[in-house]
C-alpha positions as CSV (number, residue, x, y, z in Angstrom):
1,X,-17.7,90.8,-0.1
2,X,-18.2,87.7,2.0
3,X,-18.6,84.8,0.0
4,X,-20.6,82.8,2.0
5,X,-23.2,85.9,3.1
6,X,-23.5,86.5,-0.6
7,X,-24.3,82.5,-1.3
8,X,-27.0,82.5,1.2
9,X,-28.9,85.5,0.1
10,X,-28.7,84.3,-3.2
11,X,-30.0,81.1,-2.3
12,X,-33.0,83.0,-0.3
13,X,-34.1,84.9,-3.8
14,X,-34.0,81.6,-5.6
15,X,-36.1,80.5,-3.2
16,X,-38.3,83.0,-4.0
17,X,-37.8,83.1,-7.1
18,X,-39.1,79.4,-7.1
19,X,-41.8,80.3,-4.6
20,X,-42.9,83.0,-7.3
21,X,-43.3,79.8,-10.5
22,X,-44.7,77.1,-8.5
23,X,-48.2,76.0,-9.6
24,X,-51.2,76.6,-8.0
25,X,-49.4,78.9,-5.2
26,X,-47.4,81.1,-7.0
27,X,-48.3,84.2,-9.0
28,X,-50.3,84.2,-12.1
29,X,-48.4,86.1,-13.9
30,X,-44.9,84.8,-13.1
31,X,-46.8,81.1,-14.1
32,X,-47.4,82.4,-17.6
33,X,-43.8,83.6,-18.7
34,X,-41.4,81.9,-21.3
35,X,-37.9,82.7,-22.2
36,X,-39.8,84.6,-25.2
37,X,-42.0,86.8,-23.4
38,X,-39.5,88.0,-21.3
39,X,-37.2,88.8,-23.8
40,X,-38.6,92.6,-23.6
41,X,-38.1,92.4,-19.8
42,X,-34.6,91.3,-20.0
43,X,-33.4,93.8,-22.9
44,X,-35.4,96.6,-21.1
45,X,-33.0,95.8,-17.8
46,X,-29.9,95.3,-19.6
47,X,-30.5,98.9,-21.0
48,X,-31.9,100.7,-17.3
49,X,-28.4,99.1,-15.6
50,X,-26.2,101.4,-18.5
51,X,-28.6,104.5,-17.8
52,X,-27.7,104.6,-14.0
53,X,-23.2,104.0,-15.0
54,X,-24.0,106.7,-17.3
55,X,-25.6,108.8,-15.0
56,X,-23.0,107.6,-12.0
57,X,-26.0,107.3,-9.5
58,X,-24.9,104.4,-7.5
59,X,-28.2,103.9,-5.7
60,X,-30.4,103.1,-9.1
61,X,-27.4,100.9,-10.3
62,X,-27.9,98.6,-7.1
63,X,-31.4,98.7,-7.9
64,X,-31.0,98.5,-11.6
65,X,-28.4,95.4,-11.0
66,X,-30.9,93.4,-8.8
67,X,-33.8,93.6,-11.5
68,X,-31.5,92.4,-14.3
69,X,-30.1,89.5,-11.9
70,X,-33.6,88.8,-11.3
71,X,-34.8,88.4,-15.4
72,X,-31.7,85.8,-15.1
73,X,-32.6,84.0,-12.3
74,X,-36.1,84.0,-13.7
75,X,-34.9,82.3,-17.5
76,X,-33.4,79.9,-14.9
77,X,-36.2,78.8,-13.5
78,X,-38.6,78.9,-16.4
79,X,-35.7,76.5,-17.9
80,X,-36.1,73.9,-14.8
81,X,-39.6,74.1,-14.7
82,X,-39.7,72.3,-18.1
83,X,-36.4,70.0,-17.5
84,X,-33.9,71.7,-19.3
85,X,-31.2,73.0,-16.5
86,X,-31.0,74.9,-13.5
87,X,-29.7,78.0,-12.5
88,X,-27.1,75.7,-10.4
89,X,-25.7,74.8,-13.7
90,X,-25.8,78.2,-15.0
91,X,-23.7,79.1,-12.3
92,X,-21.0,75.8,-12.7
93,X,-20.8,76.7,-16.3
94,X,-19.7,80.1,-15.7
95,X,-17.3,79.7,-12.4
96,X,-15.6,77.0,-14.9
97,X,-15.1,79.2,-17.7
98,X,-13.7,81.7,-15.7
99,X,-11.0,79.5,-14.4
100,X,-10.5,77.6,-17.6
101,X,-10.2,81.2,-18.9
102,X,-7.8,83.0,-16.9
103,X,-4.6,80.5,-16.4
104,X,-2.8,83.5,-15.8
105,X,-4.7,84.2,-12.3
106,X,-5.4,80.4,-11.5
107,X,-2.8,78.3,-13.4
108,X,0.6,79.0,-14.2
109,X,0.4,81.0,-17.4
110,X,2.6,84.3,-17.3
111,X,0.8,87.4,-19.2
112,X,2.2,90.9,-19.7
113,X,-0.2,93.0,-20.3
114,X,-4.6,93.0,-20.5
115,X,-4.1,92.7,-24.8
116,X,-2.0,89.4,-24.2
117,X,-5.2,88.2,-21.8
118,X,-7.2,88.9,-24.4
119,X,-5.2,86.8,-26.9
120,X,-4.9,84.2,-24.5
121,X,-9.0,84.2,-23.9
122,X,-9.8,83.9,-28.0
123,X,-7.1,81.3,-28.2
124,X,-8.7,79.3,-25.1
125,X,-12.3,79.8,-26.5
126,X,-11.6,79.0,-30.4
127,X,-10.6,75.5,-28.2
128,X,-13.7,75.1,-26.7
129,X,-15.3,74.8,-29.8
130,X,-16.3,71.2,-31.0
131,X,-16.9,70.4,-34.3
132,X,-15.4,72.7,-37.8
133,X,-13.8,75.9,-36.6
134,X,-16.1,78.6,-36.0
135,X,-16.0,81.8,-38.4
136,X,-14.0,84.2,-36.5
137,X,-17.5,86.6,-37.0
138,X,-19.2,84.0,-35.2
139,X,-20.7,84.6,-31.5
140,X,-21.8,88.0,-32.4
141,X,-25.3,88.4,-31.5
142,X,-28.0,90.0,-34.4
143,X,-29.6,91.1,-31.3
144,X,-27.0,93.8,-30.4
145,X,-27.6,97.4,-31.2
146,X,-26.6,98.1,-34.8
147,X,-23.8,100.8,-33.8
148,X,-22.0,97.9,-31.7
149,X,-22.8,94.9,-33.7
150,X,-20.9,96.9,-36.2
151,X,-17.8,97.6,-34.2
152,X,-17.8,93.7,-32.6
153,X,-17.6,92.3,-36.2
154,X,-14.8,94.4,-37.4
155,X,-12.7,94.5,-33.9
156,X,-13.2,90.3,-34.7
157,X,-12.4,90.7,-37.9
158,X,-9.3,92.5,-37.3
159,X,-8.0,89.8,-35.2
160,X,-7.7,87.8,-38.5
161,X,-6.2,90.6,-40.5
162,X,-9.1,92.4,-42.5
163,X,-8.1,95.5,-41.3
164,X,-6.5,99.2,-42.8
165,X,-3.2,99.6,-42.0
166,X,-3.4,103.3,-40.5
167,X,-6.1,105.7,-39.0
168,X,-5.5,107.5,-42.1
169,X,-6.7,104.1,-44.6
170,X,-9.8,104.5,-42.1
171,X,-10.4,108.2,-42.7
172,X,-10.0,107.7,-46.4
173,X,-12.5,105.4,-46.4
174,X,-15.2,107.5,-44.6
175,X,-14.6,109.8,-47.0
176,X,-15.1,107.5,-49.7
177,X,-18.1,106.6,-48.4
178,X,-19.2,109.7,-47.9
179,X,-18.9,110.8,-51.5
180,X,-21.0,107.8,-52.7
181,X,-23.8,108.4,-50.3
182,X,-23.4,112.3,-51.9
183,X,-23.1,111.0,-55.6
184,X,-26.6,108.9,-54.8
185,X,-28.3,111.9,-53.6
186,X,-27.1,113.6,-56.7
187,X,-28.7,111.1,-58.8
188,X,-31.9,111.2,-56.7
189,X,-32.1,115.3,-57.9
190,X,-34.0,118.0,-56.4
191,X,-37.2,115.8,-56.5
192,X,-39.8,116.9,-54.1
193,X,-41.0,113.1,-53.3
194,X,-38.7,110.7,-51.0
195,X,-37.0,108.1,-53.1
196,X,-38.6,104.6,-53.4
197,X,-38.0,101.2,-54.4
198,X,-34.3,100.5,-56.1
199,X,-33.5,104.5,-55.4
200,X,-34.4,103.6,-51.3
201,X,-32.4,100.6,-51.3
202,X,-29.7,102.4,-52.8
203,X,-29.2,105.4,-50.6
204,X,-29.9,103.0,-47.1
205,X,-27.4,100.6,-49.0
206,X,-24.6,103.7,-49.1
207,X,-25.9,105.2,-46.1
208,X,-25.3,101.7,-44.2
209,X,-22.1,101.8,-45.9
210,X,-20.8,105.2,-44.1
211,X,-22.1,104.1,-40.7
212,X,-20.3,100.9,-40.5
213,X,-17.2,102.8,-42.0
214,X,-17.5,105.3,-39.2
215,X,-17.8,102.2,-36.5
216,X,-14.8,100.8,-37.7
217,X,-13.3,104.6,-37.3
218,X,-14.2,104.6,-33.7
219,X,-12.4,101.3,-33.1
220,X,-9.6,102.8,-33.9
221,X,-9.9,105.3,-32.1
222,X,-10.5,103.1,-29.1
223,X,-14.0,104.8,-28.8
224,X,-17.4,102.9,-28.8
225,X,-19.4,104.2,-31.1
226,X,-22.6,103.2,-29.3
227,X,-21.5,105.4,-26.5
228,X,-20.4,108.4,-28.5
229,X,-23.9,108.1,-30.1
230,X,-25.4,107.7,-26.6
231,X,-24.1,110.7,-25.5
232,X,-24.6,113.0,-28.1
233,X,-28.0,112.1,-28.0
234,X,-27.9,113.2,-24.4
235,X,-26.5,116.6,-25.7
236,X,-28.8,117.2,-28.3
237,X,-32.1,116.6,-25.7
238,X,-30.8,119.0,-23.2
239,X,-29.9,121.9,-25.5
240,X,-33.6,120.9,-27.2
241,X,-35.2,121.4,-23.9
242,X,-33.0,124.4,-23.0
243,X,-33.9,125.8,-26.5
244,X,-37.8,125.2,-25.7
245,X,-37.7,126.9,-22.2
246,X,-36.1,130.0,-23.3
247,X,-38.3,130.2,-26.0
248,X,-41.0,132.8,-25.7
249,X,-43.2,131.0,-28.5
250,X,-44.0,127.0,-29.4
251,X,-40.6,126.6,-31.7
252,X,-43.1,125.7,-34.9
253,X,-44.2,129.4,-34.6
254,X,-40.3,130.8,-34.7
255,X,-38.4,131.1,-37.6
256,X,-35.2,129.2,-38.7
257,X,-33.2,132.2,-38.2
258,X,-34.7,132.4,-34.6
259,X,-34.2,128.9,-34.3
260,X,-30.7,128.7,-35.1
261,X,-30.0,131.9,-32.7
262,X,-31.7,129.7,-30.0
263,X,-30.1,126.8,-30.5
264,X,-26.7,128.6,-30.4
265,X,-27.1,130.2,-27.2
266,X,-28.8,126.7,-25.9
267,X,-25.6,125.0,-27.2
268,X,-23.4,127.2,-25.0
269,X,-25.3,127.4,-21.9
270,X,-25.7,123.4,-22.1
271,X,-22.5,121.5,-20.6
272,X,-20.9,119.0,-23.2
């Protein structure tokens, strides 16, 4: 990459970018955005740029790239339009941090390996910090998906020692959880009805138990559980679709045991 190509091409689509929010010229539509209304816009992105590395199509990941850089440029510019800062500072706050963050690559510092880099990043952050010290939980968006808000706050609560100590401590404790979500079934009976009130909040209150237990299981694995999840998601829509092509019937006409032979043969035919 050629750094100065790259700075002026980037300073052309800031341009237009500009060109795009200024009054009276500029597009209607582009004039009426916040940082709030493009939230959507910017989550939507975020979430197309993951579809095209999962699907290793290199084409849609330039394109998908260029519309997420764009929702950034764009909260930029809605920010300097009302005085606040400018995507020039958004860009000096960043180049500094990544220098101020890696001594090992522009300072002195000597690392071994990419955990001690990490180590070295959290220590150089918790710094940065003014006023009390910051919870180590802190910094971890509500925002994120459930599956890996989960595994952020206990991969940051392990770095302060609230932790098992072995895969099989974790394991236990799935199945722990497991049993209690089972026991609070039990208790719920045979009734016909969906539980409500206190019984709800009870079985999403054990069920919420087991799912975080089971993102702390793929941290130590060294798995994501949001892309497990992700993927078997993937897997379950394709044998689905292979199971309603080779069906001769709509599948609400079939019976389970038909169902089930479908969805066997589906499952083998389908790639994992």
């Amino acid at each position: 990459m050629d750094p100065d190509q790259a700075a002026q091409v980037f300073k052309e689509f800031v341009t237009i970018i500009k060109a795009l929010r200024t009054p009276h010229t500029g597009c209607p539509w582009d004039l009426e955005q916040d940082h709030h209304t493009l939230r959507p816009y910017l989550l939507e992105e975020a979430y197309e740029v993951l579809d095209a590395i999962e699907r290793v199509d290199e084409r849609a990941l330039r394109e998908e790239l260029g519309d997420l850089l764009l929702q950034v440029v764009l909260h930029a510019q809605v920010a300097d339009d009302r005085g606040g800062f400018s995507i020039i500072e958004v860009l000096r706050d960043i180049a500094d941090k990544m220098v101020r963050r890696h001594p090992h690559v522009f300072g002195s510092v000597q690392v071994a390996d990419a955990d001690e880099v990490r180590r070295n990043w959290e220590a150089i952050k918790a710094t940065e910090k003014q006023g009390p010290p910051a919870s180590p939980l802190a910094g971890v968006p509500e925002a994120l998906p459930a599956l890996m808000r989960a595994q952020r706050l206990g991969e940051k609560a392990a770095r302060v020692g609230v932790d098992w100590t072995s895969l099989a401590d974790v394991f236990a404790k799935v199945r722990e959880e497991m049993a209690e979500l089972e026991q609070a079934l039990r208790a719920h009976g045979e009734q016909a009805t969906a539980p409500a009130g206190d019984e709800h909040q009870h079985l999403e209150h054990e069920l919420g138990d087991l799912l975080f237990t089971l993102c702390q299981l793929a941290r130590w694995l060294d798995l994501s559980a949001e892309e497990a999840l992700r993927a078997c998601t993937r897997r379950f829509l394709a044998r689905f679709q292979r199971l309603e092509q080779q069906s001769e019937q709509p599948l609400a006409q079939r019976s389970r045991t038909e169902i089930e032979a479908g969805w066997q043969k589906a499952r083998h035919l389908t790639p994992e």
